[in-house]
Each structure stands twice: as structure tokens, then as C-alpha cells.
C-alpha positions in Angstrom: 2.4 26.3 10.7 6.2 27.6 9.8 8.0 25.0 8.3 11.9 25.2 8.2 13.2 26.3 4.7 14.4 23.5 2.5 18.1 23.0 3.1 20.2 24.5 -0.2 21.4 21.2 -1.6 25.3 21.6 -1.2 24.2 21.7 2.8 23.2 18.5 2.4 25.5 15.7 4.0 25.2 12.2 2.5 26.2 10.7 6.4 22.9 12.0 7.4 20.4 10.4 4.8 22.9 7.0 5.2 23.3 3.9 7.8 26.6 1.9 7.2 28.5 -0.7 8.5 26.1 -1.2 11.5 26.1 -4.3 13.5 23.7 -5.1 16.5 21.9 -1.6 17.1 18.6 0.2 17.0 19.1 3.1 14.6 16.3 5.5 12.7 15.2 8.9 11.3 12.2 10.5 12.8 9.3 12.4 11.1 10.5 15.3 9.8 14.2 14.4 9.3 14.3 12.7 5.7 12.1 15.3 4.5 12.4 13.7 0.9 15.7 13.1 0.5 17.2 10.2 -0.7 18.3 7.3 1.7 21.1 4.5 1.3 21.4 1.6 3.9 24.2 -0.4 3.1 26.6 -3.3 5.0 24.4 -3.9 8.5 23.8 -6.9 10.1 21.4 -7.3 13.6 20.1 -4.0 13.6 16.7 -2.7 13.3 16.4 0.0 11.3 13.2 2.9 11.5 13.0 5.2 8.3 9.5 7.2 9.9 9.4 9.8 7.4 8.9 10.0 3.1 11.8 10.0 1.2 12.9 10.3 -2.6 14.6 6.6 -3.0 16.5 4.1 -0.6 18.7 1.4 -1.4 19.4 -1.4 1.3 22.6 -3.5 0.0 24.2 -6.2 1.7 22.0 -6.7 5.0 21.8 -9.5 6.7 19.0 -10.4 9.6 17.6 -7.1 9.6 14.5 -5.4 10.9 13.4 -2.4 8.5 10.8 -0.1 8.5 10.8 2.3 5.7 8.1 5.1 5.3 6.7 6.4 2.2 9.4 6.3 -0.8 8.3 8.9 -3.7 10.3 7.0 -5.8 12.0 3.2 -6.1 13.3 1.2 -3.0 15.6 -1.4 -4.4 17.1 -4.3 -2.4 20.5 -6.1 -2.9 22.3 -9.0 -2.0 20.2 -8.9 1.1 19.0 -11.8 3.6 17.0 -13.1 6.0 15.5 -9.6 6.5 11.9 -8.8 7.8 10.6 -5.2 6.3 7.2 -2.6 6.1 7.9 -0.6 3.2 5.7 2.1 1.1 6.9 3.1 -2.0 5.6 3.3 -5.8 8.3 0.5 -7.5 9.7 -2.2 -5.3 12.8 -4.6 -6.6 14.9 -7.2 -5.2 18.0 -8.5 -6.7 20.1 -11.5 -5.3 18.1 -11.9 -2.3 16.9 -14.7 -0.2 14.5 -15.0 2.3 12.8 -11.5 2.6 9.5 -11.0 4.4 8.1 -8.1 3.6 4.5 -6.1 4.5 4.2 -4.3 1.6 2.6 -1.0 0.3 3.9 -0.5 -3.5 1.4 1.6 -6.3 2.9 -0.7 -8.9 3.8 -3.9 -9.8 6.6 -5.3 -7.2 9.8 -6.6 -9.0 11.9 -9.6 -7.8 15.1 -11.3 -9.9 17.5 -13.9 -9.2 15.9 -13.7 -5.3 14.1 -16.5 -3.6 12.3 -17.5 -0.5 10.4 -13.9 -0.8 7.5 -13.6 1.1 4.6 -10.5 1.2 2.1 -9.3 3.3 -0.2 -6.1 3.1 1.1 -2.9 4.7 -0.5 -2.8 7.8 1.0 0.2 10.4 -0.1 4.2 11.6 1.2 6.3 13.4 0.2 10.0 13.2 2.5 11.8 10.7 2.0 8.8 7.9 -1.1 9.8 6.4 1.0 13.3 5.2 3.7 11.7 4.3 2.0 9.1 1.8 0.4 12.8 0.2 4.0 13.9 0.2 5.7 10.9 -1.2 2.6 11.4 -4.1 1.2 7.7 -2.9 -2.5 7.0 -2.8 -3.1 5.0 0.0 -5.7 3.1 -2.1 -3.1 2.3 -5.0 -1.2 -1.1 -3.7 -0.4 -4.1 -5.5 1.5 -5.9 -2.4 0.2 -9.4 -4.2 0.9 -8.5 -7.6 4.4 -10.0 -8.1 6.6 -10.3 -11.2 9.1 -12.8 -10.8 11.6 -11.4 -13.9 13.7 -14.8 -13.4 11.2 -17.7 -13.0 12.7 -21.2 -11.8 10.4 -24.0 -13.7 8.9 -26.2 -11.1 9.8 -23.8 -8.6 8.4 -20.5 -6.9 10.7 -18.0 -5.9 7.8 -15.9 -3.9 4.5 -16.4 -1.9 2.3 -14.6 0.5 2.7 -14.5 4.5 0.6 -16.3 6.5 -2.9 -13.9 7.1 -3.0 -13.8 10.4 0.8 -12.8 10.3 0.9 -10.0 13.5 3.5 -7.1 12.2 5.3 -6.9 15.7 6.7 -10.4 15.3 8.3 -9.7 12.2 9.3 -6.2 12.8 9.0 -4.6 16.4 8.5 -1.7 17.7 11.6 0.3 18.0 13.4 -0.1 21.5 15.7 3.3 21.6 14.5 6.3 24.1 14.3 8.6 21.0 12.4 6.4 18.3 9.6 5.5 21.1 8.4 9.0 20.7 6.9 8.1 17.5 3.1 6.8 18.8 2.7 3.4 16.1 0.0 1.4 16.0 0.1 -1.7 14.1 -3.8 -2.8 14.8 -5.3 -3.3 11.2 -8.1 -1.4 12.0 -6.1 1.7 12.7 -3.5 1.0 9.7 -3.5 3.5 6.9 -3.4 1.8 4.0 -6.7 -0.5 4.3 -5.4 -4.2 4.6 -6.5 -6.0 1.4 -6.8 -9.7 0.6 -5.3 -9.3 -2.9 -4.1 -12.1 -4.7 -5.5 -14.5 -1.9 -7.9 -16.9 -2.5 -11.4 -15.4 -2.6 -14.3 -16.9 -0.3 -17.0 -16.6 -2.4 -18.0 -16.1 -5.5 -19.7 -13.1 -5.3 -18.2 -9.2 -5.1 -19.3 -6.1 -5.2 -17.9 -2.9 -6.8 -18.1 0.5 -5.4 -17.0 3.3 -6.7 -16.4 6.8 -5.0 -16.5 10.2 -6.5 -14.1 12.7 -6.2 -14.8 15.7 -3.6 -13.7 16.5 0.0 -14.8 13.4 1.8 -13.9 11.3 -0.7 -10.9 9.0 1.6 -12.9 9.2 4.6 -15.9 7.5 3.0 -14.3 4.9 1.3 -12.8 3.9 4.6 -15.9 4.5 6.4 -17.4 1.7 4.0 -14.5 -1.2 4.1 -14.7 -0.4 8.0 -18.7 -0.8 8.0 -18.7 -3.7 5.3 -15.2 -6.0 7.1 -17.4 -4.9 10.3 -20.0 -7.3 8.9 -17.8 -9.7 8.0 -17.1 -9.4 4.1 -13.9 -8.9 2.8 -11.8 -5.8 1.0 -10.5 -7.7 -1.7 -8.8 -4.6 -3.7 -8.6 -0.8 -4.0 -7.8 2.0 -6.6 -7.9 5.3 -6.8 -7.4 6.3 -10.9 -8.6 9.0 -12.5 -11.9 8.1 -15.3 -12.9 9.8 -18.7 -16.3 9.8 -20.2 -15.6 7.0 -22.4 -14.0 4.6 -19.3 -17.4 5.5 -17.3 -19.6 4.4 -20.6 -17.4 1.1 -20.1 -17.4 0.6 -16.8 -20.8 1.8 -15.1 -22.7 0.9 -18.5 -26.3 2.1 -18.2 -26.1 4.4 -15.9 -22.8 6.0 -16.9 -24.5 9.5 -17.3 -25.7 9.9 -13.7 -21.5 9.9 -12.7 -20.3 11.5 -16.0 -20.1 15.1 -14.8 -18.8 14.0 -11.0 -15.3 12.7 -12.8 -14.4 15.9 -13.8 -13.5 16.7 -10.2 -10.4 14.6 -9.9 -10.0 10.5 -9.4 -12.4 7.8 -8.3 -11.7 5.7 -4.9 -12.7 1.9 -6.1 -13.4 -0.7 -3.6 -14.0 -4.5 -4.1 -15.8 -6.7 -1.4 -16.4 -10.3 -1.5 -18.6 -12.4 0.1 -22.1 -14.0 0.2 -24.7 -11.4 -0.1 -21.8 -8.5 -0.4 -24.2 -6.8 -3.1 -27.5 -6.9 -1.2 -25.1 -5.3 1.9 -23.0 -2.8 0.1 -26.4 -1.4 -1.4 -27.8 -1.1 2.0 -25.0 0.0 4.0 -24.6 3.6 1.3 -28.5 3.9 1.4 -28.0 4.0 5.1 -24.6 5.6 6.1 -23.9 7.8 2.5 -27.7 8.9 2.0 -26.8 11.9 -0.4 -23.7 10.8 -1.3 -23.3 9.3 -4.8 -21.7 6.7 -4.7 -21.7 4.0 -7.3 -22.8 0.5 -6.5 -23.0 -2.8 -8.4 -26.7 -3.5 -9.1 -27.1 -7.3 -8.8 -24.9 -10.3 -8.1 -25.2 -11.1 -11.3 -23.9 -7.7 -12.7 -21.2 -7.6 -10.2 -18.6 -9.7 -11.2 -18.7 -8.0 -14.8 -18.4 -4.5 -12.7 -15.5 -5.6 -11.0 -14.0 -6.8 -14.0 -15.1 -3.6 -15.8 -13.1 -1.5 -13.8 -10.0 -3.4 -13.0 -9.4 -4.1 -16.4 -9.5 -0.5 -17.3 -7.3 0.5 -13.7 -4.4 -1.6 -15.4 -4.4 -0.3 -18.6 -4.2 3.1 -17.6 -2.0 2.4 -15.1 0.4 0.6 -17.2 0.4 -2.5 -15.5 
């Protein structure tokens, strides 16, 4: 496919890559028309506001009662002085400063950042349409790295909490809707869970049972498509994805993490990262083992061996997934 050449930057206008001053309107940028660039949203109140393409970095300052979508952000998206604004954003750092009362379905490969803001509230990315999946490989976001839950309040209230999570059954159309202009309606979303492209996780949300299961992928070709092949076969029978990670392992953090039979994946790690999934519920084990005898026969894939083992597993490998990620 011919793509356009990138635009020599002194052909770049800031107008294009900003939304200002707006005030009751439906405004956006579709696929292809960000293209990485940098995006500043600044001074709107009443709109709704569709970012459908990756981009570099995007400040929103002073908006008030918006609705924002914002695609994948290679780098920070940082909100200001904002409020009473519903958002879906995708980005590797997320901050807040000086807000109130920001809902937000949330895709972010590190820890998410809030100071002197309040009444924040997060959900689990949940949206597709068909130009996303490229854009999280072009914004360098793994669709399995996302710590939506994860949130560091860097000015705590005693007694109070600044932050807590949406409501699970939250539907992503209430909070923000699909866009109503002629020209953004050519973008084909779908906000259904099942279809969503980041796999909808339960995170920091109280776990239903006491047993999980680790499962680790290896990289190679099929590597994505498996992993979601297995949340869709395990939440099919019920069980929940508690928490993803794709990180790449050394020797030594395989010795640590798959213990005994560390040698068996040893040589696989050298092909690029692993895909980590964590299920929970009653008899997850026994039906993780199953379902990859069944549906990955040939495949290896590891798996934790016994209930009793698992928790360690999970432990195992989460523990190492922050440290190298620096969280």
C-alpha cells in the first residue's frame, strides 16, 4: 500500500493538530489525520471531541462537560483544570492536575498519575473500530500492558479518596457516545467488550475467588491471537481476566518464575516478549489446563500446575513484570 510521505515539519500547522475555544459542537480527527503528531485541546465546553487516530502527546486544559475520545498516545496525555468530563483514552503515562470529576475508561502501559484532582473515576478501555489495532503498534502500546486500576494519588487527602473505579457494568455509550457528525460516523466503532481491543480486565477489583491461574505465552507469530483466543474461551466459561502483560523475560526471570520447569521455555524467550494472562475463579486451574490441551495442542504455552502452585505463579511473575517495568 502507498502511504503519503510524512509532511516536512515546517508544513506542519499547529491549527490542524488543535481544538480551541469550542462550545457546543461535535468536532474530531479521523484515522489517518494525526498520524503522530502532537495534539492540544484547550478552552471547550459542551463538545464532544473524537481523536480516532495515534498521536505523539495531547494536552486537554480547561474543559468543561466534555465528551473525549482519544486514540492511542505514544507518549503522555495530561489533563488540566478540567471538569465534569467523561473520556476513552490510550496512552503509556496518564496525569491529571486540578481536576474534578473525571470519568475515564482507561488504557495506560504505566502507572496513571492524579494530583490535587478529585472525584476521579476509571474504567477499563473498552472500544474497536478497525484502524485501532495499528495504531496501538504505532503509538509503540501493547494492548496487553494496562494498568487502568493502578492509580497514584501524588496528593492524598487523609480520610478521604480522591479516586475509585466506575461501576462494572458501566456501558461506554452513556458516558461517551458515538459521534453524531456525517463525517466522524464513517469510522465503524464498536464498543461491545467482546469486540474491544484491549481485553477488558478486572484489575484492582475485588477478586471472586481465591484461586487464579497463570498463563504464559511465547513469543512467535500467533502469539496476540492466542492469548485472546484463551480469555475469550476461559470469560466464555465464566472465569475472569484478572490482569495482562506482555514483558520481555531472561533466563534467570524464567528460573524465578516457571521454577521447575524453567528449561522447557528457556530457549522460546529469545524470540521476543511473553503475553501473560491471569484468570480467577473456582477451578480456573483444572480449566485453563484443559482448555490449551484442547484448543493450543502444539502450542507451548505455560500453565500453572496446581491450585496450590498458582497463586505463587501469579505472584512469581507480577512481581518480576513491575520491577522490570519500573513500576
Amino acid at each position: 500500500i502507498a502511504t503519503a510521505p510524512l509532511e516536512h515539519p515546517s508544513q506542519i500547522d499547529p491549527k490542524d493538530y488543535t481544538f480551541s475555544g469550542l462550545k457546543d459542537e461535535t468536532v474530531g480527527r479521523l484515522p489517518g489525520k494525526v498520524a503522530g503528531q502532537q495534539f492540544v485541546i484547550q478552552d471547550c465546553e459542551n463538545c464532544s471531541i473524537y481523536i480516532f487516530d495515534h498521536s505523539a502527546t495531547i494536552t486537554i486544559d480547561d474543559c468543561v462537560n466534555c465528551q473525549i475520545f482519544l486514540g492511542p498516545i505514544k507518549g503522555s496525555v495530561f489533563f488540566r483544570d478540567c471538569k465534569d468530563c467523561k473520556c476513552i483514552v490510550a496512552c503509556q503515562q496518564f496525569r491529571t492536575r486540578d481536576c474534578r470529576k473525571l470519568e475515564v475508561f482507561l488504557c495506560c502501559a504505566t502507572q496513571p498519575i492524579i494530583e490535587s484532582s478529585t472525584g476521579m473515576k476509571f474504567g477499563c478501555f473498552q472500544y474497536y473500530y478497525p484502524e485501532l489495532a495499528l495504531q496501538f503498534k504505532d503509538a509503540g502500546l501493547s494492548i496487553f500492558n494496562n494498568t487502568w486500576s493502578n492509580i497514584h494519588d501524588f496528593t492524598p487527602v487523609s480520610g478521604e479518596n480522591n479516586w475509585g473505579l466506575l461501576p462494572e457494568n458501566a456501558v461506554v455509550q452513556d458516558y461517551v457516545p458515538l459521534p453524531s457528525s456525517e463525517e466522524l460516523k464513517a469510522v465503524r466503532i464498536s464498543t461491545d467488550a467482546m469486540r474491544s481491543i484491549i481485553p477488558i480486565t478486572r484489575g484492582r477489583r475485588q477478586k471472586s475467588s481465591e484461586e487464579s491461574c497463570l498463563a504464559v505465552f511465547f513469543a512467535g507469530d500467533y502469539t496476540t491471537a492466542n492469548a485472546r483466543k484463551l480469555i475469550d474461551e476461559m470469560t466464555g466459561k465464566g472465569f475472569q481476566l484478572v490482569q495482562t502483560k506482555e514483558v520481555p523475560m531472561k533466563a534467570e526471570d524464567a528460573q524465578r518464575v516457571f521454577r521447575q520447569c524453567a528449561s522447557e521455555f528457556i530457549p522460546l524467550l529469545e524470540k521476543g516478549p511473553v503475553v501473560a494472562l491471569e484468570f480467577n475463579g473456582d477451578g480456573a486451574v483444572e480449566a485453563c489446563q484443559s482448555t490449551v490441551n484442547d484448543v493450543f495442542n502444539g502450542t507451548k504455552v505455560f500453565v500453572s500446575e496446581s491450585k496450590a502452585s498458582a497463586s505463587q505463579d501469579v505472584d512469581n511473575f507480577y512481581n518480576f513484570a513491575e520491577m522490570q517495568m519500573g513500576m
